[in-house]
N, C-alpha and C positions, 0 to 999 in steps of 0.2 A: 428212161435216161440212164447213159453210162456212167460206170463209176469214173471214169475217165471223166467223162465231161459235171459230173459231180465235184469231185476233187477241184477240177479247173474254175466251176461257179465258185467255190470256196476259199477259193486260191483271190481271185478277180475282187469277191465278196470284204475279205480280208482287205488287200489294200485299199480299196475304197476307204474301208473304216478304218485304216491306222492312216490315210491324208485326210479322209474327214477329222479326225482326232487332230492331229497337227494343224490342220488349219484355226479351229477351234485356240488351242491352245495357243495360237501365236495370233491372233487376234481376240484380245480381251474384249473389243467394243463389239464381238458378235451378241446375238440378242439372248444365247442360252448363259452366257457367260456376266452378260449382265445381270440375270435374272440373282446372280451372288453375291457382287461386289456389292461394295458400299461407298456411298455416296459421296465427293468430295465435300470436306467440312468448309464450315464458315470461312470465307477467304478474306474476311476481316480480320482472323486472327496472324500473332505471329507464325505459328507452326499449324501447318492445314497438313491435312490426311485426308489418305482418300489411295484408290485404284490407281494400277500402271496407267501413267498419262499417254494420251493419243494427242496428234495434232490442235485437236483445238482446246484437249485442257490446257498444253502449254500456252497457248492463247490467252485464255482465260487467267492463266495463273502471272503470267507478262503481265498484262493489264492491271490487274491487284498487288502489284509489287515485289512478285515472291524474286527470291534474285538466286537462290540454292536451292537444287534437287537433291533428297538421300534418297537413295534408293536402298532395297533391301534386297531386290533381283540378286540371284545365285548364279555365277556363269557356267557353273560348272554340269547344271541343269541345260540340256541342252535347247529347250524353247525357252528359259527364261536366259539363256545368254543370245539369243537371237531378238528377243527384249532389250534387252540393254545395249547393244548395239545399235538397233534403232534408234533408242532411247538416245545414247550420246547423241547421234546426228543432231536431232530435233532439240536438244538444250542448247546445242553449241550454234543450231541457225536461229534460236530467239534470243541468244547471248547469256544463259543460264550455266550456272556451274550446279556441274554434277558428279556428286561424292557416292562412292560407292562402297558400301559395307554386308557384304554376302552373307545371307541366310536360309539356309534350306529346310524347306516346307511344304509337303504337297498333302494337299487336299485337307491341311491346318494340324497334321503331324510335324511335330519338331522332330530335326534328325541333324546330325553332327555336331562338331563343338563351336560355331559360332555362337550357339545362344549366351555360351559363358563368357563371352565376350562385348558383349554388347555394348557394353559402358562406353566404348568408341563411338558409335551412333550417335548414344543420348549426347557426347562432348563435344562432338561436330556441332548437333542441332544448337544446343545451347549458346556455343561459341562464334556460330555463322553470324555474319552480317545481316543485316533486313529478314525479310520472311524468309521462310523454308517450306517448303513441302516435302513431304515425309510418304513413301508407298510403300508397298509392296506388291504382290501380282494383284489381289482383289482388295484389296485395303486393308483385310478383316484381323488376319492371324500373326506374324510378323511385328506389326507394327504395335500392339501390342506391348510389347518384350520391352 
């Protein structure tokens, strides 16, 4: 084999694996990505946690009464603002209001100054109407704070 045609497997090799990556990344409900989230909580409670919702948590979370989404999605993250853009859609076709309060985290490092911030979060949660759900991208790190 040439080094030409070397370099080009590598080349070819390469983008596969940065849209495999993004696809990944922008579908949390794939089954590698599940393998880390955590589980939505007791939807009996006021304030349920749990993972970036997909179509039929919103589902799930309508039917239990939640009436507010917080998110912790970061737009500024570029698959977790492709998140959240989805995300509005699907609150806004089950009739959910969705509050957004950005915090950036990957792979459960804290980075920038939203964490010192936070107390906005916790006074939305606190002060929202009916139930709330609470995310972030896997449930875990974020939500937390």
């Amino acid at each position: 084999m040439t080094l030409k045609r070397i370099l080009a497997l590598l080349a070819v090799l390469a983008v596969a694996g940065a849209g495999l990556a993004w696809y990944i990344l922008i579908t949390p409900s794939n089954p590698l990505t599940r393998l880390f989230q955590r589980p939505i909580s007791d939807v009996d409670a006021r304030i349920i946690i749990g993972p970036y919702p997909e179509e039929r948590d919103f589902e799930l979370l309508k039917r239990n009464g939640v009436e507010s989404v917080v998110t912790l999605l970061n737009p500024a993250i570029p698959y977790e603002n492709t998140l959240l853009e989805r995300e509005k859609l699907v609150a806004a076709k089950h009739g959910l209001q969705l509050r957004s309060f950005p915090m950036s985290s990957i792979l459960g490092q804290r980075f920038g100054s939203e964490y010192d911030t936070s107390a906005a979060a916790a006074e939305a949660i606190a002060t929202a109407p009916g139930k709330v759900y609470l995310h972030c991208y896997l449930g875990m790190h974020r939500i937390q704070v």
